[in-house]
C-alpha positions as CSV (number, residue, x, y, z in Angstrom):
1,X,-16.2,-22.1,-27.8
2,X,-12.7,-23.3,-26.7
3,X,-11.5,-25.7,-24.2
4,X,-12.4,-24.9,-20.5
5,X,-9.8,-25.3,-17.4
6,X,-11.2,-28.9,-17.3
7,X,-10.7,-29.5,-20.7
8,X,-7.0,-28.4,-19.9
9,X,-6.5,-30.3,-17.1
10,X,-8.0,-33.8,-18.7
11,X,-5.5,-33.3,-21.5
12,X,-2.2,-32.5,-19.8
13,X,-3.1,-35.9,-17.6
14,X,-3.9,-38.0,-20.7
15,X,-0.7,-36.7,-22.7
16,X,2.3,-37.0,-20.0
17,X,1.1,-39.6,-17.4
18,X,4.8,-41.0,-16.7
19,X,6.2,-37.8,-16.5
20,X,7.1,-35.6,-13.0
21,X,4.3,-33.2,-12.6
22,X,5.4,-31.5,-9.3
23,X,8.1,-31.7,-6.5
24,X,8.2,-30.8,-3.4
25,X,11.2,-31.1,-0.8
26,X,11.8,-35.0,-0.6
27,X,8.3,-35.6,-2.4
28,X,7.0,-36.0,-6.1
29,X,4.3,-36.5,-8.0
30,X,3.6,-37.5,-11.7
31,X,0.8,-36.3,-14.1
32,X,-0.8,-39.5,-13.7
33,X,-0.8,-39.6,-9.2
34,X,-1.8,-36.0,-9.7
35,X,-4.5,-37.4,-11.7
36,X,-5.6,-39.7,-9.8
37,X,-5.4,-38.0,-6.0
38,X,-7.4,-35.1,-7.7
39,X,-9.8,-37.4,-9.1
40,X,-10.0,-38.9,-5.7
41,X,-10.2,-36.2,-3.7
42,X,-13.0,-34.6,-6.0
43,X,-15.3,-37.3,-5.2
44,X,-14.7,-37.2,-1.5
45,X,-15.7,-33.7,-1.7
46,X,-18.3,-34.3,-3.4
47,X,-19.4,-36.9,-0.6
48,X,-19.1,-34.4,2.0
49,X,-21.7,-32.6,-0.3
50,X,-19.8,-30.0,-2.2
51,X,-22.1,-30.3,-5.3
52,X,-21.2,-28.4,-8.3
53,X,-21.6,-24.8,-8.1
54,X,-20.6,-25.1,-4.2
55,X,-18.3,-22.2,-3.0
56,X,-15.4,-24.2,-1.2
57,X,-12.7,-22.1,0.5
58,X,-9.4,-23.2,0.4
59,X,-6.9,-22.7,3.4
60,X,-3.8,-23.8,2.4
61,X,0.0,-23.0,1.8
62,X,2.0,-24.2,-0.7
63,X,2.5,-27.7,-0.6
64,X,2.3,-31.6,-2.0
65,X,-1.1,-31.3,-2.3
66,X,-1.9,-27.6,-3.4
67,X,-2.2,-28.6,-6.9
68,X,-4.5,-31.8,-6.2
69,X,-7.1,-29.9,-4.5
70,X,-7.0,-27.2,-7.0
71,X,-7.7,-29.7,-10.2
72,X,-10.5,-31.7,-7.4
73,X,-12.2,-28.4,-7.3
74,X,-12.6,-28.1,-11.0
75,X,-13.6,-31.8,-11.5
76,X,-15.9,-31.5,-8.9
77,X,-17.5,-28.6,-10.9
78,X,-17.2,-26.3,-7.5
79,X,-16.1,-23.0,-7.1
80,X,-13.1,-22.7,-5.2
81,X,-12.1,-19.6,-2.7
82,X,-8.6,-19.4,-2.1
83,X,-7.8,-17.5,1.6
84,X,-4.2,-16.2,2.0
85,X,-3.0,-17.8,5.1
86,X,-1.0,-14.5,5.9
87,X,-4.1,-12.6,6.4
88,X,-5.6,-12.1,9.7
89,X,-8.8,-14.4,11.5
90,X,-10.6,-11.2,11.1
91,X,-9.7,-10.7,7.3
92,X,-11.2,-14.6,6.9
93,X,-14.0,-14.5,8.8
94,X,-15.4,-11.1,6.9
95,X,-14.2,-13.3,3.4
96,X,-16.0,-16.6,4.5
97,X,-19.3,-14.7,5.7
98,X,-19.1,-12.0,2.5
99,X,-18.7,-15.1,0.4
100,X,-21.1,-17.6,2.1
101,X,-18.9,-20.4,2.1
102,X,-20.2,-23.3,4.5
103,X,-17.4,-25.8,4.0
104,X,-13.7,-25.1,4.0
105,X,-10.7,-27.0,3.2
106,X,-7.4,-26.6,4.9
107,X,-3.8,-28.0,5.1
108,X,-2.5,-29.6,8.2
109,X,-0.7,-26.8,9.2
110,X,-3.3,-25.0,9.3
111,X,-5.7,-26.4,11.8
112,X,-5.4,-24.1,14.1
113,X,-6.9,-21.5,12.2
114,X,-9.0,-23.7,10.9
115,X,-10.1,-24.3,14.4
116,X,-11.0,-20.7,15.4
117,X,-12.7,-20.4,12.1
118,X,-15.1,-23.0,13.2
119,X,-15.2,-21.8,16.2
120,X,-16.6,-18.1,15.0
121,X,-18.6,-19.3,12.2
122,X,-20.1,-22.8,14.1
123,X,-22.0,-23.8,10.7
124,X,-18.6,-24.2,8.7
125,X,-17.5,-27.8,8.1
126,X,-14.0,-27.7,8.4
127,X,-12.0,-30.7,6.6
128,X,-8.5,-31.1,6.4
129,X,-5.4,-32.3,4.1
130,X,-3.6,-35.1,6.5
131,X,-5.4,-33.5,9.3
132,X,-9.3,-32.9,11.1
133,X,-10.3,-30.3,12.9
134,X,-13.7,-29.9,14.8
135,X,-15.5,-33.3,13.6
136,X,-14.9,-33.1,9.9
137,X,-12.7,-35.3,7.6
138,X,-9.4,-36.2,6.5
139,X,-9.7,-35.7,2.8
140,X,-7.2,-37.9,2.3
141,X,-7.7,-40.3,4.3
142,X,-11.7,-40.4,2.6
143,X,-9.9,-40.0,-0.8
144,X,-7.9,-43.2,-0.6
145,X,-11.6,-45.6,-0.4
146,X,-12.5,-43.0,-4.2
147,X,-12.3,-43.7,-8.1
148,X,-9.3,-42.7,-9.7
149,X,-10.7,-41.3,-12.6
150,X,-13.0,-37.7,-12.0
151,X,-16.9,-37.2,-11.5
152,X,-18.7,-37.7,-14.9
153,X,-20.1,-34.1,-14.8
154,X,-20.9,-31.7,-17.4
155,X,-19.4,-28.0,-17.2
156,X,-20.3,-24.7,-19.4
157,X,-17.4,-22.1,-20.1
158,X,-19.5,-20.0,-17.9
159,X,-19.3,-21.5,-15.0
160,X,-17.3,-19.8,-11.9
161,X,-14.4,-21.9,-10.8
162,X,-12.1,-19.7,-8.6
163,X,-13.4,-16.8,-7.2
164,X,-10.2,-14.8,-5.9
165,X,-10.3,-12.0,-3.4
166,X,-8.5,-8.8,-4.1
167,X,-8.6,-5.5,-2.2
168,X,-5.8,-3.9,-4.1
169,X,-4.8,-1.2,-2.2
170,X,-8.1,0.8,-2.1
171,X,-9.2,-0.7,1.0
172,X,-12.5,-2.3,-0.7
173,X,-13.2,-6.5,-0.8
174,X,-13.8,-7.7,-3.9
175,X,-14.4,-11.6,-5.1
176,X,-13.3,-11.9,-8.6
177,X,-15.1,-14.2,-10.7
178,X,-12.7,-16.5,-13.3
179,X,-15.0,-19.2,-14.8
180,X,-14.0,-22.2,-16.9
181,X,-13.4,-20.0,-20.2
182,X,-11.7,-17.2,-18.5
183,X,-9.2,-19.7,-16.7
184,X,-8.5,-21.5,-20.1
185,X,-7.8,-17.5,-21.6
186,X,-5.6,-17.3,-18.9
187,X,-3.7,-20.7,-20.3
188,X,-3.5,-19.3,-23.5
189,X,-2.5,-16.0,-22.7
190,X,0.7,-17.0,-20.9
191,X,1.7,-19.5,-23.8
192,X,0.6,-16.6,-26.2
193,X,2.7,-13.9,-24.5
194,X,5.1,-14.6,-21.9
195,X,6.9,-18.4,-22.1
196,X,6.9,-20.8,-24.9
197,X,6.8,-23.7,-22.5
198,X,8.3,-27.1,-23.3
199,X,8.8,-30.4,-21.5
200,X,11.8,-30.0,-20.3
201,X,10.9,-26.6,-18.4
202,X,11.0,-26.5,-15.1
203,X,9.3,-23.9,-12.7
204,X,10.0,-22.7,-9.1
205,X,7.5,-21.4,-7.0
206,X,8.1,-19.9,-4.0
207,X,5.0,-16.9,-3.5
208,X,1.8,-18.2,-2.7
209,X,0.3,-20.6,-5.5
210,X,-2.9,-18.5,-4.3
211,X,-1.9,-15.6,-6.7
212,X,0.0,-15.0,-9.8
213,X,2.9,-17.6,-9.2
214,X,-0.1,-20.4,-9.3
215,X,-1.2,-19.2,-13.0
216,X,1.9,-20.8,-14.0
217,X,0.4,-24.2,-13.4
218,X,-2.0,-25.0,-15.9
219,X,0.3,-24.2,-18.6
220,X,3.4,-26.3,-17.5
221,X,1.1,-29.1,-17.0
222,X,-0.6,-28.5,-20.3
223,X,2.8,-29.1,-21.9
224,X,4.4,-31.7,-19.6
225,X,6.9,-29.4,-17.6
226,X,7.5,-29.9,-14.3
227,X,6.7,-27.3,-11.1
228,X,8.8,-27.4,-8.1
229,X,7.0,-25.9,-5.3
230,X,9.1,-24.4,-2.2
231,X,6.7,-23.6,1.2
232,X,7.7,-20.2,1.2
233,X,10.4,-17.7,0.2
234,X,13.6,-17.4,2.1
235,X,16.3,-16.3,-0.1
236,X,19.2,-19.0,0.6
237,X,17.2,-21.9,0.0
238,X,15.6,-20.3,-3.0
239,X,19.4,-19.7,-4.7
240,X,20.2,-23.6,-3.4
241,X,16.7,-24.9,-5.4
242,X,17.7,-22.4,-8.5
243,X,21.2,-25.1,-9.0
244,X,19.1,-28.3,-7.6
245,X,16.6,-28.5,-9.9
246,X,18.2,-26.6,-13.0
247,X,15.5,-24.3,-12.9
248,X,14.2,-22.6,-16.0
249,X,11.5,-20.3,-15.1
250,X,10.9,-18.5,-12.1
251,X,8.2,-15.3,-11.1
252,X,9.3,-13.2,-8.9
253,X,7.9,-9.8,-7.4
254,X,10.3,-6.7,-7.0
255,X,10.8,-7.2,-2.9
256,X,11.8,-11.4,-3.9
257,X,14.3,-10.1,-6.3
258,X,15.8,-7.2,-4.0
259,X,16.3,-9.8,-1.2
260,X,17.9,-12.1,-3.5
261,X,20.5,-9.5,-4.4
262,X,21.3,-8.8,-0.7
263,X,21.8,-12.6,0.0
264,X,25.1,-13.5,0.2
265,X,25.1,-16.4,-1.9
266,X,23.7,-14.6,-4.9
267,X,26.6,-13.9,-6.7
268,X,28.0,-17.4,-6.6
269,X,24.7,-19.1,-7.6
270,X,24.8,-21.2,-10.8
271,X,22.0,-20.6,-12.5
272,X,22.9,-21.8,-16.3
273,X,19.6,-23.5,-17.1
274,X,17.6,-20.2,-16.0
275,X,16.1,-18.8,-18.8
276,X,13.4,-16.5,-17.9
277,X,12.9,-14.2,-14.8
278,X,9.9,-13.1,-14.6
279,X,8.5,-10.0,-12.7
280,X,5.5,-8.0,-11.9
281,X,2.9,-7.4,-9.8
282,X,4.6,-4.1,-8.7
283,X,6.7,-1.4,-9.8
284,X,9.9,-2.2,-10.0
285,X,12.9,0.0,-8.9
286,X,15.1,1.1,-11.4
287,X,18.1,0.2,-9.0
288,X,17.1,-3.1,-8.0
289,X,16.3,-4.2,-12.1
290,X,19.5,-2.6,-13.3
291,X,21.6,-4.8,-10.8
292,X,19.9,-7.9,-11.2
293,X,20.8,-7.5,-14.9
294,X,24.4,-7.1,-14.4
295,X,24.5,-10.2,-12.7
296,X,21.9,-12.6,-14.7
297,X,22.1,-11.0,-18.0
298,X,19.3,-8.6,-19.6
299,X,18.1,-11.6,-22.1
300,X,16.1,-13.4,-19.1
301,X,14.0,-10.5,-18.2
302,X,10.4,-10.3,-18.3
303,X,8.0,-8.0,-16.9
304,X,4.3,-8.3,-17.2
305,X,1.7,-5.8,-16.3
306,X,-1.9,-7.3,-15.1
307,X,-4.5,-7.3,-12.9
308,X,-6.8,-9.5,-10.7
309,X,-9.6,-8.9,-12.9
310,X,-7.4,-9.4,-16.3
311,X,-4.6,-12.0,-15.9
312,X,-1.6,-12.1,-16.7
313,X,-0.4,-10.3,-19.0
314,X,-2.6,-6.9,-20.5
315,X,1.0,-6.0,-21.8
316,X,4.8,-7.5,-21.6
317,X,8.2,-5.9,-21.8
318,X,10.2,-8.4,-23.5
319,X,14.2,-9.1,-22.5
320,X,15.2,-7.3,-26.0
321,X,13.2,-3.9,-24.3
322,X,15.1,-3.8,-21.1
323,X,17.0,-1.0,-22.0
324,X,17.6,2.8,-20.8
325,X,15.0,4.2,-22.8
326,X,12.0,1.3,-21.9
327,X,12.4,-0.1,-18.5
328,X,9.9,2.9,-17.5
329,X,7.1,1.4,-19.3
330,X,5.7,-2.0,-18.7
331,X,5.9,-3.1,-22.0
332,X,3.9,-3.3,-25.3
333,X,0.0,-4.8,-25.5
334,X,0.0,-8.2,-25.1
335,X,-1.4,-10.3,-28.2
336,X,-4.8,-11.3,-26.9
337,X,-5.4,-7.9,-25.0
338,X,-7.6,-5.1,-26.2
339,X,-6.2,-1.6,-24.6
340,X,-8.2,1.9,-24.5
341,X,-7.3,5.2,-23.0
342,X,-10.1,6.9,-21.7
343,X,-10.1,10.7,-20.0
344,X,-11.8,12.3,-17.2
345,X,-15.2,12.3,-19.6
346,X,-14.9,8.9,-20.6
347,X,-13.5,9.6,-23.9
348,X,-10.1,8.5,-25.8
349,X,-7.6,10.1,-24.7
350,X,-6.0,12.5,-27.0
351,X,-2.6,10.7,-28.7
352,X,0.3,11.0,-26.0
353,X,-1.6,12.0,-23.0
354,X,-2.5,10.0,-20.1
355,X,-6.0,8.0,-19.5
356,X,-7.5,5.4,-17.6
357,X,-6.2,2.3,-18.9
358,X,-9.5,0.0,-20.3
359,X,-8.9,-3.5,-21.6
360,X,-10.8,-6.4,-22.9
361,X,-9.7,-10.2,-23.1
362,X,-10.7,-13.8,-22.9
363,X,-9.2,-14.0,-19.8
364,X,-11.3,-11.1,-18.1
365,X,-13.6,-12.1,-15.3
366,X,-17.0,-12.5,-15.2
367,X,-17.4,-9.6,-12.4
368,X,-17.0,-9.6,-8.8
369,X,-19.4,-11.9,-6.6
370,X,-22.2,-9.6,-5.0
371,X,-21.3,-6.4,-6.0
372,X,-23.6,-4.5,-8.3
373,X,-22.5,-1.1,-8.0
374,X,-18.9,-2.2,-8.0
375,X,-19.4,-3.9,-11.2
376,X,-21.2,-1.6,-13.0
377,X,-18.7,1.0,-12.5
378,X,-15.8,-1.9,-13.7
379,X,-17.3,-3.9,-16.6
380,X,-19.2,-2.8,-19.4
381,X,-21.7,-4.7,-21.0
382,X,-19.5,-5.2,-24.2
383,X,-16.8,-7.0,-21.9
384,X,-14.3,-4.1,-21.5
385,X,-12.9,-3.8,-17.7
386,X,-11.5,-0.6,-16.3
387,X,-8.3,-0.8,-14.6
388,X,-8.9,2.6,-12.4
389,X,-4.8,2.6,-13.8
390,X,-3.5,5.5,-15.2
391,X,-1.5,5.2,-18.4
392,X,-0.2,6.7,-21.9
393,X,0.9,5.2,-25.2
394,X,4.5,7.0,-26.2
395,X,5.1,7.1,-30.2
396,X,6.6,3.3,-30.5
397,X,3.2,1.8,-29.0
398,X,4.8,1.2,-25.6
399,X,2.5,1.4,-22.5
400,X,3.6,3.4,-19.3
401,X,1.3,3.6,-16.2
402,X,1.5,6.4,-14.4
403,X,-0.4,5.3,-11.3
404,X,-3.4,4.5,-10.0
405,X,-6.6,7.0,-10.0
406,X,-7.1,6.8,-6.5
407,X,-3.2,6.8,-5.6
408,X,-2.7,10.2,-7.8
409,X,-1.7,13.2,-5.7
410,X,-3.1,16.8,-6.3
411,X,-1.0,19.3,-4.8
412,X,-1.2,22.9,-5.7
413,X,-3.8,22.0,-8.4
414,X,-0.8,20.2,-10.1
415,X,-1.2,16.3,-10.4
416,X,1.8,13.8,-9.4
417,X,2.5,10.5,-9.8
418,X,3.8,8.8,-6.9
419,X,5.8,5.9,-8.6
420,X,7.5,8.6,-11.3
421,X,8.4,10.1,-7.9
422,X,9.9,6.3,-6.2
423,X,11.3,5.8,-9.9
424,X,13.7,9.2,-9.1
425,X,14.1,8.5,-5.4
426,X,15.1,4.6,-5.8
427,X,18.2,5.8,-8.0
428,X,19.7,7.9,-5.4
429,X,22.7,5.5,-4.3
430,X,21.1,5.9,-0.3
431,X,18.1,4.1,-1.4
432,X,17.1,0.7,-0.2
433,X,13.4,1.4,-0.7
434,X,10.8,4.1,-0.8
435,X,6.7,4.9,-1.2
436,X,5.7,8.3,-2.0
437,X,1.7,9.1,-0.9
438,X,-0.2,13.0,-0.7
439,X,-0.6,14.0,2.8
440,X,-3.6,17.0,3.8
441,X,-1.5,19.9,3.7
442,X,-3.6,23.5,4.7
443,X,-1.8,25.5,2.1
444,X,-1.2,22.8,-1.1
445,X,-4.2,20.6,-0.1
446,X,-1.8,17.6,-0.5
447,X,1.8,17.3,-0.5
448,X,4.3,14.7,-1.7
449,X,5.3,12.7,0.8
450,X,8.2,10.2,1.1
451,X,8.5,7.6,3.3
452,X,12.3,6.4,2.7
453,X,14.2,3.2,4.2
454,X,17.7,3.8,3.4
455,X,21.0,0.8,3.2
456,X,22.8,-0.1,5.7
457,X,25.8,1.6,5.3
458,X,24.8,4.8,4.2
459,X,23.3,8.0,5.0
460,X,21.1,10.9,3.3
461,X,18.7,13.2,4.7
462,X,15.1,15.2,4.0
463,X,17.3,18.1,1.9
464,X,19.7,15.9,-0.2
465,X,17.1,13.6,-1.3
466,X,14.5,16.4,-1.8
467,X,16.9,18.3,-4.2
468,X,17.7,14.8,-5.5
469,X,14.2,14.2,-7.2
470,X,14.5,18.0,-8.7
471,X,17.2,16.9,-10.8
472,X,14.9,14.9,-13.0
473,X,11.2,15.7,-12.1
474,X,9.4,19.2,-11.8
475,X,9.7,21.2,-9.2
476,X,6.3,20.5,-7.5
477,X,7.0,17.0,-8.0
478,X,9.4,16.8,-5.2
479,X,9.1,15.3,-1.7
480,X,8.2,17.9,0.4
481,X,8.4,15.5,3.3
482,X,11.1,13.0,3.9
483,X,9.9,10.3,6.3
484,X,13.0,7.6,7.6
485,X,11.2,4.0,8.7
486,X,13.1,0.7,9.0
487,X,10.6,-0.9,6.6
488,X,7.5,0.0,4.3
489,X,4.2,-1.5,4.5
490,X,3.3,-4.3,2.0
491,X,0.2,-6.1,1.2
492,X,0.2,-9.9,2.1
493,X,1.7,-10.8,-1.6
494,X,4.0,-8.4,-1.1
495,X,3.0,-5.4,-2.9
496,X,2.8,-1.4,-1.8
497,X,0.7,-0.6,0.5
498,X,-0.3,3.4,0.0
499,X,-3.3,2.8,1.8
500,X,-2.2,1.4,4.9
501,X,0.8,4.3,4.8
502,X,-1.6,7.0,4.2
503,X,-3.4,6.0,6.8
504,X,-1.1,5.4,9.3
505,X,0.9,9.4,8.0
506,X,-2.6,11.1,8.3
507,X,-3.8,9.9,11.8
C-alpha cells in the first residue's frame, strides 16, 4: 500500500516548516502555521462532534484559510463535501439533503447563505471561519484554545475523504467518492505526468480551489513550493499577480485564457518566470490556443484531459505536441492511466475507429455516494471506469475525443460530433465563441444547431458561417441553424453547458 493524503500532508509539514506555504493578498502562511491552524482546527471540529467518517460540507471561496480546513478535514479523518458557492440555495439544499450532511462549515463571507441554509434544513449546525451564524462556532476562534499538532487517529487507504459533486452536463447529481489512496494517486499522477514541481515553484490560483485548480495543492506542498491564491478571477489583477509573484505555474480553463487575451494589459505583461500554462477541463478553441501561443510561446503549453471520477490527467498533450497536426487531440495516455476503447456491444473497438473511452488508475474513485444503479453502469468490479466519452487512437498512439455519448447528434441516421463542429466554426475570423447541440427536427430527427457569439467588431451571418464549416467537415455536418446570443451558457466552473442550451433551444 502507498502513502495516503495524510501521509502526504504530515510529510510536506515535517520537511519545509520555515518555508511560505500559501499567500493570499497582504496575508501568508508557512508550512509550519498551516500545520498548526489545520491541526487546530481539526480538533475543534472534532469537538463540535465531527468524528471520523462524518460527512462535513464545506462552504467556502478561496481564501487564507481554504487550505487549513481542507488538511483539518483529513486529520480529523472526516469526509469533506465541498459546495460551489456559485450554485444556487436550491442546488445546496438538494446536495446537503442527498448527501446527509448535518454540520457545515462556511467562510465569513458566506453567512448569509449559510444562514438560509439553516434556516431550510433547521438540524444543520452551521459554523463559521472568522464568523457564526445561527448559534454555532467560530472555528477559529475555538481553534486558537487546540493542540498544534493533529488528532492521533488511525486511517485506511479506503477511507472516503472528499466526496465532490459533479453533474457534468447530463443534468444527473452525482457525489464522487476520492478516499485516502485515490487522493495520494492523484499526488502522484500530477508529479508523474504534468509538472516536475520544485521549491522554488510558485502556483496561482484563481478558479475555485473546489475543483481542478485545488489538485495542485498537495503536490506543491509535498515538494515545498509555494501557492498563491487570488479570491476569484478578473483578468487585470490576474496579469498584475502573474509579474508580482514571478509565477511559474498557472491552470487555466479555455474561457480564463480567452478573457486574458482580450484584456488590455495582456500583451505588456512580464511573465519571464512562467513556465507552464496549463489547460483543460474543456475544449479548447483552436483560435483562442493558437493566439495565446504567439504571445507566451508554444513550450509552456499543457493540456490535460480528465474527469471527476479519474483525476487529472487520463492523458496529456505535452508543449513539444502543440503543433498543426495534434492540437485536435488531447494528448497521449498519461503514465499511470490504463485506456480502452469499447463499441456500441462493449467490445474493443476496431483499430482507428471511435469507442467509449474506459480507463483505470490509482487515482479513480471509489464510486459515487448512494448510487447503485449509477455505479454499476460506471465502474466495473476490476476497477475500470467508463468515461460515457467518445474517442479514437490515430496511428502515433495519440488520443482524440470526439464528444460525449449523450452530447452526440443523430441527424439523418448520420452521427456528428458537436465539438469537431465548434473546432471548424471557432476558426472562422467572426468567431468569439460558439456551442453546437441537435435540435428535434420532423424531417432529420435532429439537426445541428449553432449557437454563435460573434467579436465586437465584426459581422457574419447563418449562410457564410454554414458554408464556412463545409469547407472542412461533411456536408451533413454543417449547421443547419445559426443561432446569434450575446453569451453561451456555462457550468459554474466554467464549462459548456449543452444541457442547459438544449433545453432552453427545444422549449
Amino acid at each position: 500500500m502507498g502513502p495516503t493524503y495524510l501521509d502526504l500532508i504530515r510529510q510536506g509539514a515535517l520537511t519545509y516548516k520555515d518555508r511560505i506555504a500559501l499567500v493570499f493578498a497582504e496575508q501568508q502562511l508557512s508550512f509550519a502555521q498551516v500545520d498548526a491552524l489545520s491541526s487546530q482546527l481539526a480538533h475543534a471540529l472534532a469537538q463540535l462532534g465531527a468524528a471520523p467518517g462524518t460527512r462535513v460540507a464545506l462552504l467556502v471561496n478561496n481564501g487564507l484559510y481554504s487550505v487549513p480546513i481542507d488538511f483539518a478535514c483529513v486529520k480529523a479523518g472526516i469526509n469533506r463535501v465541498p459546495l460551489n458557492a456559485r450554485l444556487s440555495l436550491d442546488e445546496h439544499i438538494r446536495m446537503l439533503g442527498d448527501i446527509g450532511c448535518t454540520m457545515l462549515v462556511f467562510g465569513a463571507d458566506l453567512a448569509e447563505r449559510a444562514a438560509a441554509l439553516q434556516a431550510a434544513i433547521p438540524a444543520l449546525q452551521c459554523h463559521g471561519l472568522g464568523a457564526k451564524a445561527g448559534g454555532g462556532a467560530d472555528l477559529l476562534e475555538l481553534a486558537t484554545k487546540q493542540p498544534e499538532t493533529g488528532p492521533n487517529i488511525q486511517v485506511q487507504a479506503s477511507d472516503v475523504v472528499i466526496t465532490l459533486y459533479t453533474s457534468g452536463t447530463t443534468g444527473t447529481l452525482k457525489a464522487a467518492q476520492h478516499t485516502q489512496a485515490s487522493y495520494a494517486g492523484i499526488c502522484r499522477n500530477v508529479l508523474l505526468n504534468m509538472i516536475a514541481v520544485t521549491q522554488d515553484d510558485v502556483m496561482l490560483h484563481a478558479a475555485s480551489l473546489v475543483h481542478a485548480s485545488g489538485v495542485f495543492v498537495l503536490p506543491f506542498w509535498l515538494r515545498g513550493a509555494k501557492t498563491v491564491i487570488l479570491p476569484g478571477f478578473e483578468p487585470a489583477a490576474y496579469l498584475c499577480a502573474l509579474t508580482e509573484h514571478r509565477i511559474t505555474a498557472i491552470n487555466l480553463v479555455p474561457t480564463m485564457l480567452q478573457m486574458l487575451l482580450d484584456a488590455p494589459g495582456f500583451a505588456s505583461t512580464d511573465v519571464s518566470a512562467l513556465r507552464q500554462v496549463i489547460y483543460g477541463a474543456s475544449p479548447m478553441p483552436r483560435a483562442v490556443i493558437n493566439k495565446a501561443m504567439q504571445h507566451w510561446g508554444q513550450h509552456r503549453f499543457w493540456q490535460y484531459y480528465g474527469q471527476t471520477e479519474v483525476p487529472l490527467c487520463i492523458a496529456v498533450l505535452r508543449p513539444e505536441d502543440h503543433t498543426e497536426e495534434f492540437l485536435g487531440a488531447c494528448g497521449r495516455p498519461a503514465l499511470d492511466v490504463e485506456i480502452r476503447l469499447l463499441d456500441s456491444e462493449g467490445k474493443e473497438a476496431a483499430p482507428g475507429t471511435p469507442g467509449e473511452i474506459v480507463v483505470r488508475a490509482p487515482s479513480a474513485v471509489a464510486g459515487y455516494y448512494n448510487a447503485a444503479e449509477l455505479n454499476a453502469e460506471t465502474f466495473t468490479s476490476d476497477g475500470w471506469v467508463h468515461t460515457r466519452d467518445i474517442g479514437v487512437f490515430d496511428s502515433r498512439g495519440y488520443l482524440h475525443i470526439k464528444d460525449r455519448t449523450s452530447d452526440m447528434i443523430i441527424t439523418g441516421g448520420y452521427n456528428v460530433y458537436p465539438r469537431e463542429v465548434e473546432d471548424a466554426l471557432s476558426l472562422h475570423p467572426a468567431v468569439k465563441e460558439c456551442a453546437v447541440v441537435g435540435t428535434p427536427d420532423e424531417k432529420w430527427v435532429e439537426i445541428v444547431t449553432a449557437v454563435v457569439v460573434l467579436r465586437e467588431g465584426h459581422a457574419a451571418d447563418e449562410a457564410e458561417l454554414s458554408d464556412w464549416v463545409a469547407k472542412s467537415l461533411a456536408s451533413y455536418k454543417k449547421p443547419k441553424r445559426v443561432l446569434f446570443a450575446a453569451d453561451i451558457p456555462k457550468t459554474a466552473v466554467g464549462k459548456l453547458n449543452r444541457k442547459q442550451l438544449r433545453d432552453k433551444l427545444r422549449t
